[in-house]
C-alpha positions as CSV (number, residue, x, y, z in Angstrom):
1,X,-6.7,-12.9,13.3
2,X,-7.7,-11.7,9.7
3,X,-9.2,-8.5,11.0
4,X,-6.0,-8.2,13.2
5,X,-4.0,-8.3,9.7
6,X,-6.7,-6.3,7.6
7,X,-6.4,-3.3,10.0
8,X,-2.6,-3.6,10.5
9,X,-2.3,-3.9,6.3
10,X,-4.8,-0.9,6.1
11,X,-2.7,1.2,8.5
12,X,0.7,0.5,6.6
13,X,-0.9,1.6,3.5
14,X,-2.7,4.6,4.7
15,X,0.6,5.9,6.7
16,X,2.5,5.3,3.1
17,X,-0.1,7.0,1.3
18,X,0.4,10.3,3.1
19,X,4.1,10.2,3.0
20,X,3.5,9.6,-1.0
21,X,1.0,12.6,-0.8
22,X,3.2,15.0,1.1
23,X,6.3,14.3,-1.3
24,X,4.7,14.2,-4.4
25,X,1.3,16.3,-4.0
26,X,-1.3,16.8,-6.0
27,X,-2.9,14.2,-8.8
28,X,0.3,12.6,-9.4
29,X,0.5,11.3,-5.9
30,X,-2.9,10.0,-5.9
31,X,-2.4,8.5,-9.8
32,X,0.7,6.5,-8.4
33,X,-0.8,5.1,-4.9
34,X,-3.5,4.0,-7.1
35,X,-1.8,2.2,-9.8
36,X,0.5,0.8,-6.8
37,X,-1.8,-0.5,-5.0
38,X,-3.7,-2.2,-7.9
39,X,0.0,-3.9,-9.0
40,X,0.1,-5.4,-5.4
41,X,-3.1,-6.7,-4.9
42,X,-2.9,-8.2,-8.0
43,X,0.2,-9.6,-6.9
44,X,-1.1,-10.8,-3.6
45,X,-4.4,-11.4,-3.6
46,X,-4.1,-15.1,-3.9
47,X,-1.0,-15.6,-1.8
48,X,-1.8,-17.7,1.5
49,X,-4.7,-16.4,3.6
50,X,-2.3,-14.6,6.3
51,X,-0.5,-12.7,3.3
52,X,-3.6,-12.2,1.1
53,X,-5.1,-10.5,4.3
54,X,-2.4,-8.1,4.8
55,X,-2.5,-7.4,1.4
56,X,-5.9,-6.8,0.5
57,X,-5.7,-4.2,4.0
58,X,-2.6,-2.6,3.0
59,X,-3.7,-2.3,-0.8
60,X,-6.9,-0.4,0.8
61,X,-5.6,1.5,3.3
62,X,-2.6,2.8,0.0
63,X,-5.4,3.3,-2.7
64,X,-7.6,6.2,-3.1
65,X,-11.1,6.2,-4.7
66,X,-12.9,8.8,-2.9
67,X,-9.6,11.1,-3.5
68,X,-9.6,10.4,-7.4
69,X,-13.0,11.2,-7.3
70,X,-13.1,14.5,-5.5
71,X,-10.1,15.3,-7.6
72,X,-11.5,14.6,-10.9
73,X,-14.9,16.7,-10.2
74,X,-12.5,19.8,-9.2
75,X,-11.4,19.3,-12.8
76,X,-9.1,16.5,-13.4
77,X,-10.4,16.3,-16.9
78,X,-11.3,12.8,-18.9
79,X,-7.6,12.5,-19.7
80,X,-7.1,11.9,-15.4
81,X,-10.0,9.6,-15.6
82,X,-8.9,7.9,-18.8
83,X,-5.0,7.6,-17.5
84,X,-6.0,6.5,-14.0
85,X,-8.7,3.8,-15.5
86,X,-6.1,2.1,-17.9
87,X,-3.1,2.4,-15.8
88,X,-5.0,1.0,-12.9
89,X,-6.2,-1.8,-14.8
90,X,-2.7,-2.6,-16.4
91,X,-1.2,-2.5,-13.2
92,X,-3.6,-5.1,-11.8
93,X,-3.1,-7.2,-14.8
94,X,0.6,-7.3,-14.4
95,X,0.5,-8.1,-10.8
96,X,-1.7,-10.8,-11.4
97,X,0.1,-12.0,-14.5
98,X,3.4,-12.1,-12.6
99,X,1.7,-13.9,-9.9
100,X,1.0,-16.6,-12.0
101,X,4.4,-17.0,-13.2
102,X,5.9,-17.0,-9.6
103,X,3.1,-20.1,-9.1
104,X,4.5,-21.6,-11.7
């Protein structure tokens, strides 16, 4: 049933990651489907197992590495790589910070 829920999480995210990409284009949509994606797995990665699993797939299936990477070597400079690292990383910290406060 998890693998059921990772594929069916990785396939929401991937279908909303092009839509992102055809509205927005470019770096910008790959920035923003990365910084969501790190916001919600934050957010979700400890919620019960069947949520956690959908999650974690749908977090993968939205986020980009490989994409970030090909765009930074055709010259998205150290100030992509710089805002993509710390907005990534604040993102994931907020969604785990509001996690905790939802817990209680």
């Amino acid at each position: 049933m998890t693998l059921v829920l990772l594929a069916l999480g990785a396939a929401a995210g991937t279908a909303l990651r092009f839509v992102v990409a055809t509205v927005v284009g470019g770096r910008r949509s790959t920035l923003a489907v990365n910084v969501l994606g790190s916001a919600l797995l934050g957010l979700l990665l400890h919620a019960p197992g069947p949520v956690a699993a959908l999650a974690l797939g749908f977090a993968g299936g939205l986020t980009t590495f490989s994409t970030w990477a090909v765009e930074t070597v055709q010259g998205g400079g150290w100030r992509y790589v710089a805002a993509t690292a710390a907005l990534c990383l604040a993102a994931a910290g907020a969604g785990l910070g509001l996690a905790r406060l939802l817990d209680g």
